[in-house]
N, C-alpha and C positions, 0 to 999 in steps of 0.2 A: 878620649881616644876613639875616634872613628875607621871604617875600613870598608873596602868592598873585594869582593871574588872578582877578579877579571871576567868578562863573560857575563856578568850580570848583575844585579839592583845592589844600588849601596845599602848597607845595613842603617846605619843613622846619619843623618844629618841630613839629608835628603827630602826636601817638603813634599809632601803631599803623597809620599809610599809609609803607609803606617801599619805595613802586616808585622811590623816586629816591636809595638809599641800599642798603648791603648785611648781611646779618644771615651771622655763622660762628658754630660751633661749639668752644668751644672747652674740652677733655679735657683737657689738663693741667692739674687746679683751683690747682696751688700754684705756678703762674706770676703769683697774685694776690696774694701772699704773698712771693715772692724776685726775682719780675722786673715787679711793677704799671707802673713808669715806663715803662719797655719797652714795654709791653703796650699801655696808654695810647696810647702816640706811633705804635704799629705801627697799633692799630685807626680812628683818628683817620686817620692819613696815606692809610688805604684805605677813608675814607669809612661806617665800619659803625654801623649806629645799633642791630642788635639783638643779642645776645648770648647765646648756647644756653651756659652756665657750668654744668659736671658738678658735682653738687653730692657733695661728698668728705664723707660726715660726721666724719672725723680734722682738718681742718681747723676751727681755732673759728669760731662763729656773728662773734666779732667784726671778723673777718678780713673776712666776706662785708661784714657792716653797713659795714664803710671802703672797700670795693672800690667797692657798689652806691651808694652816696652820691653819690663820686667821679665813677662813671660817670654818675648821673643828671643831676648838675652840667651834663654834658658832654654831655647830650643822648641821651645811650643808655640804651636799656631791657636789661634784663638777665631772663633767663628763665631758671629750675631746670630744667636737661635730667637728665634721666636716663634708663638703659631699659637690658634683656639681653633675649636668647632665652631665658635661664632664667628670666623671669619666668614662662612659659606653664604651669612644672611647677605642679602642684597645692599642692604642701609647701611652694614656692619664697619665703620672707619677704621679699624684699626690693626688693618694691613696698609693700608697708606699712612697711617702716623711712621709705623715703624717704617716705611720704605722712606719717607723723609727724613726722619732723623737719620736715617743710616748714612745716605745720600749728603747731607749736611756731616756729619761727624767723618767721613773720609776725607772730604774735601778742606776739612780744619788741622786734621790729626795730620802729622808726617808720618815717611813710607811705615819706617817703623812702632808706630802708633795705631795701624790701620788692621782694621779684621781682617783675616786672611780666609775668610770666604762667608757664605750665608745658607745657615742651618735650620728648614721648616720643621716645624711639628706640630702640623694642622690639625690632625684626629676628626675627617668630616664625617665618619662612623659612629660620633660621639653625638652626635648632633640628632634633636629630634627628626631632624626632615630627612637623614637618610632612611628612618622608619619610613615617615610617610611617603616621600617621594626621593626614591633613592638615585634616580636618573638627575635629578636636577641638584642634588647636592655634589654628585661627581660633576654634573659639569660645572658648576661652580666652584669647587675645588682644581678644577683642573686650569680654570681662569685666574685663582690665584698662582698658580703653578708657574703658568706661564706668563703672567706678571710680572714676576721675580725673578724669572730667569732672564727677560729684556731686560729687567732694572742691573742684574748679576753683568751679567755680559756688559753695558754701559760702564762698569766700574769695575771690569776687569777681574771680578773677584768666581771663584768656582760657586755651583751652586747646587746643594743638597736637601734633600729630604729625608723624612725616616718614612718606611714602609712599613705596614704591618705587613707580616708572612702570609696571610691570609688573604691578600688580595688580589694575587694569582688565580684567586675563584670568584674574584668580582668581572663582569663584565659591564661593558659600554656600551652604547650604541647614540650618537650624540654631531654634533656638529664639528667635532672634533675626531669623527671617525669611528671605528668599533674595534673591541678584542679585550683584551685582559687588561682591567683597572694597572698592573704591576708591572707591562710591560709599556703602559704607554707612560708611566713615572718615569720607568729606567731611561725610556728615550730621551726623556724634556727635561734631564737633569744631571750635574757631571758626577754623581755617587748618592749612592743611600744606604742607609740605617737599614737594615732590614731588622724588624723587632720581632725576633725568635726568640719569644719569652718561654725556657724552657729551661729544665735544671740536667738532663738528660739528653743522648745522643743515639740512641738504640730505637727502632721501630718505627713505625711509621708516624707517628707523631714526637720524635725525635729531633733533635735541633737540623741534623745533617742532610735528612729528607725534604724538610720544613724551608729549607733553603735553596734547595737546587735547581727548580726552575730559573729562580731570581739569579741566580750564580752563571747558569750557562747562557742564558739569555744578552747579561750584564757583558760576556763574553765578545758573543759579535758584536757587541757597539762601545768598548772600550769605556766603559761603567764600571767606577769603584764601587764596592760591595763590601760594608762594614758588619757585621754580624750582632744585635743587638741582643745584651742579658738584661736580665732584670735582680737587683740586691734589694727592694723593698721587702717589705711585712706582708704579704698579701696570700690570699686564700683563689685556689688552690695552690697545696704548695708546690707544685710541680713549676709552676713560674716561675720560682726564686730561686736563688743559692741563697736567701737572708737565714735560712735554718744550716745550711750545707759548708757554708763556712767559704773562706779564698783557697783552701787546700782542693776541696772537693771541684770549686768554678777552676783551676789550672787545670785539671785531670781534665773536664769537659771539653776546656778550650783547647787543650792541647791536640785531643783526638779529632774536633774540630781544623783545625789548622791541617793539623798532620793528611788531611781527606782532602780538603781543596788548596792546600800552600800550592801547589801546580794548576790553579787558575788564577788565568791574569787579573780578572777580576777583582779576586779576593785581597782585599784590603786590611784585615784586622777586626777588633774588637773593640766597641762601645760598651763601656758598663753604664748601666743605668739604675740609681742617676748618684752624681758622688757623695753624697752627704751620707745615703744610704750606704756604700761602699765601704766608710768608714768607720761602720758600725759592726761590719761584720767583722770575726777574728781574723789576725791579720799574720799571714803567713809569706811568706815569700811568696812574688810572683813569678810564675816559672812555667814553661810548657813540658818539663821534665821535674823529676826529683833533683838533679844535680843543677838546678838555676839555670837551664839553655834556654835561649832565643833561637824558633824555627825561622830558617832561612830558604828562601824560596827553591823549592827542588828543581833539578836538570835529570833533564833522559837524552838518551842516546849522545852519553858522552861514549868517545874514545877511548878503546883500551888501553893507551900508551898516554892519556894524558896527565898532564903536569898540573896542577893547581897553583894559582898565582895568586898572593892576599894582599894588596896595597893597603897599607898604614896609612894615617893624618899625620904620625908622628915614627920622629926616632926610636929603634925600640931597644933595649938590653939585651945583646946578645944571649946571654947564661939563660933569658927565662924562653928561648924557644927553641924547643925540641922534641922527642915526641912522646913526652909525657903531657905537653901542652899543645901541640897542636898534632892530631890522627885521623886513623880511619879504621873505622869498623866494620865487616860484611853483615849484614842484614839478621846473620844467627850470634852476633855480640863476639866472634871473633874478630882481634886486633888485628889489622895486615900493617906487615913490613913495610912501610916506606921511608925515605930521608928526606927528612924536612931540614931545610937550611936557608939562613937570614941574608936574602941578597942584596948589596949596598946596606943602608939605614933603616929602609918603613917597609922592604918588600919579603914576602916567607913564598917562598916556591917549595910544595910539598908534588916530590916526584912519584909516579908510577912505579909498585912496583915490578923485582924485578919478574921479567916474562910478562906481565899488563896483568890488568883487570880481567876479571872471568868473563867471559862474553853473556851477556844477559842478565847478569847479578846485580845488585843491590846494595850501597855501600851507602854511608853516612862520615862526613866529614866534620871533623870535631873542632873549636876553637877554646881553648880555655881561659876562663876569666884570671888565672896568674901568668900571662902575658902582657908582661910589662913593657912601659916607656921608659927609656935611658933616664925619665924623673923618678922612676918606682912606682909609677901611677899605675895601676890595674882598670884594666878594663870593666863597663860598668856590668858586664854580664856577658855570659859563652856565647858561644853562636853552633847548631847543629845546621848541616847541611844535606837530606839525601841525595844521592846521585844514583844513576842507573847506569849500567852500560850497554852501550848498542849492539844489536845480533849479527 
């Protein structure tokens, strides 16, 4: 069961808006081949609609075409990740292997067989020579950047990288222009990773801070902006949730979302990377305790407005009313309003009465026991704040 608010961004089913769903990485390609069912039920159970898939050329194309089918069935988009540090060397092939195979595997696969875009994770930071010479591995990085982005654009597909947060303090100065390594990524690509490997949100070195230039920036030039964690074993632990658990990453991400869900930008969250994910204790995924999906906030609504929810499907009258779908003022009181089922798929949830308080702060609730005329439950609530205008 799908739905959107009139006025603005559908919740599911809608490609390429994934702030209410999550995109991993996933490196082991031949878990698509020995463990798909597996894989399947893990990625699903935690919600993920986009898929960074290393593309292995030892693995046959038809492996991919039964995988990406599959997934697309199921509502995920599937992105060719690939990237080294050795790409930056000059001699280095194997950013033109993989832009060929790629190139070749579209043009075989049908629509539905086809990656639905192309995911870098270069790391030229990794690499001896941005010690030595740090100017000539950015421009070299920035040549494979923009290689892929003509090859992107040729094939129709969008085209991303991952940022490290830290590169907002790298600078340029190059044949390519000068200013901040992070802002000339954000330019010459249609969304990034921003890798805010961080288990915490508080302070200056906080995931929230860690990320705002990269956020506002992404702003004026209509740049998605994924948020990247980290679930591996690694030291220090302030990098991971792998000790902190998936209870502890939803409280993070949730006060995340909740901070920037009103920039256009912001896209969601990448967990990195899944194998890892799947290791950690596995708790519901949730930006609250009661299992809600944040949904993109409005300001300066109207005092007198009506809230309109279009359905994909017919719905069971009995399951909507306002124990299942409300409104709450900002200090957790419930307001009065009448929610009622118009025609089949549509809830118009009215103002109450005398309006909304002028400049207050409301939150609009959808419950996951709002059923379809089949008894189907939706796959998760949806929270909505709203503001109202002065």
């Amino acid at each position: 069961m799908s739905f959107m608010i009139v006025g603005g961004l559908p919740i599911h089913g809608e490609k390429r808006d994934y702030r209410s769903s999550y995109s991993t990485w996933v490196w082991r390609t031949y878990q698509i081949v020995d463990h798909q069912e597996e894989l399947f039920r893990e990625l699903e159970s935690k919600r993920v609609q986009k898929i960074y898939l290393q593309v292995n050329r030892d693995i046959s194309k038809v492996e991919y075409r039964t995988f990406i089918q599959k997934a697309s069935k199921k509502g995920m988009d599937v992105y060719a990740l690939e990237g080294s540090p050795s790409w930056v060397e000059i001699d280095n092939q194997r950013a033109s292997l993989f832009m060929d195979w790629l190139e070749k595997y579209q043009k075989e696969a049908s629509q539905p067989q086809q990656f639905t875009g192309i995911h870098l994770d270069v790391e030229p930071h990794a690499h001896a020579m941005w010690d030595t010479n740090q100017q000539k591995a950015i421009t070299r990085y920035q040549a494979i950047l923009k290689s892929f982005r003509k090859k992107a654009a040729a094939l129709n597909l969008p085209f991303e990288s991952d940022l490290p947060f830290w590169f907002d303090g790298v600078s340029f100065d190059n044949e390519n222009g000068k200013g901040r390594l992070s802002d000339w990524v954000i330019r010459n690509t249609d969304g990034i990773t921003v890798l805010a490997y961080r288990n915490f949100v508080e302070g200056k070195n906080g995931i929230i801070p860690l990320i705002e230039h990269e956020t506002e920036y992404a702003n004026k030039l209509n740049t998605k902006v994924e948020v990247g964690v980290e679930t591996k074993d690694m030291n220090p632990a302030y990098l991971t949730f792998y000790e902190l658990g998936q209870q502890q990453m939803n409280d993070v991400l949730g006060k995340v979302a909740n901070h920037y869900g009103d920039a256009s930008s912001f896209n969601g969250f990448a967990v990195h990377e899944y194998n890892s994910w799947t290791e950690i204790d596995k708790e519901p995924i949730s930006y609250e305790e009661d299992a809600f999906i944040l949904y993109k906030s409005k300001k300066n609504v109207g005092v007198n407005h009506n809230w309109v929810i279009q359905l994909n499907t017919a719905l069971d009258e009995e399951s909507v009313h306002s124990k299942t779908v409300y409104v709450k003022k900002d200090n957790g009181e419930k307001i009065d309003v009448n929610v009622n089922l118009e025609g089949a798929d549509r809830v118009v949830v009215q103002s109450p009465k005398g309006g909304y308080e002028t400049g207050a702060s409301y939150t609009l609730y959808i419950d996951d026991e709002v059923l379809s005329v089949k008894g189907k439950k939706m796959k998760n609530g949806v929270f909505m704040p709203f503001m109202i205008e002065n």
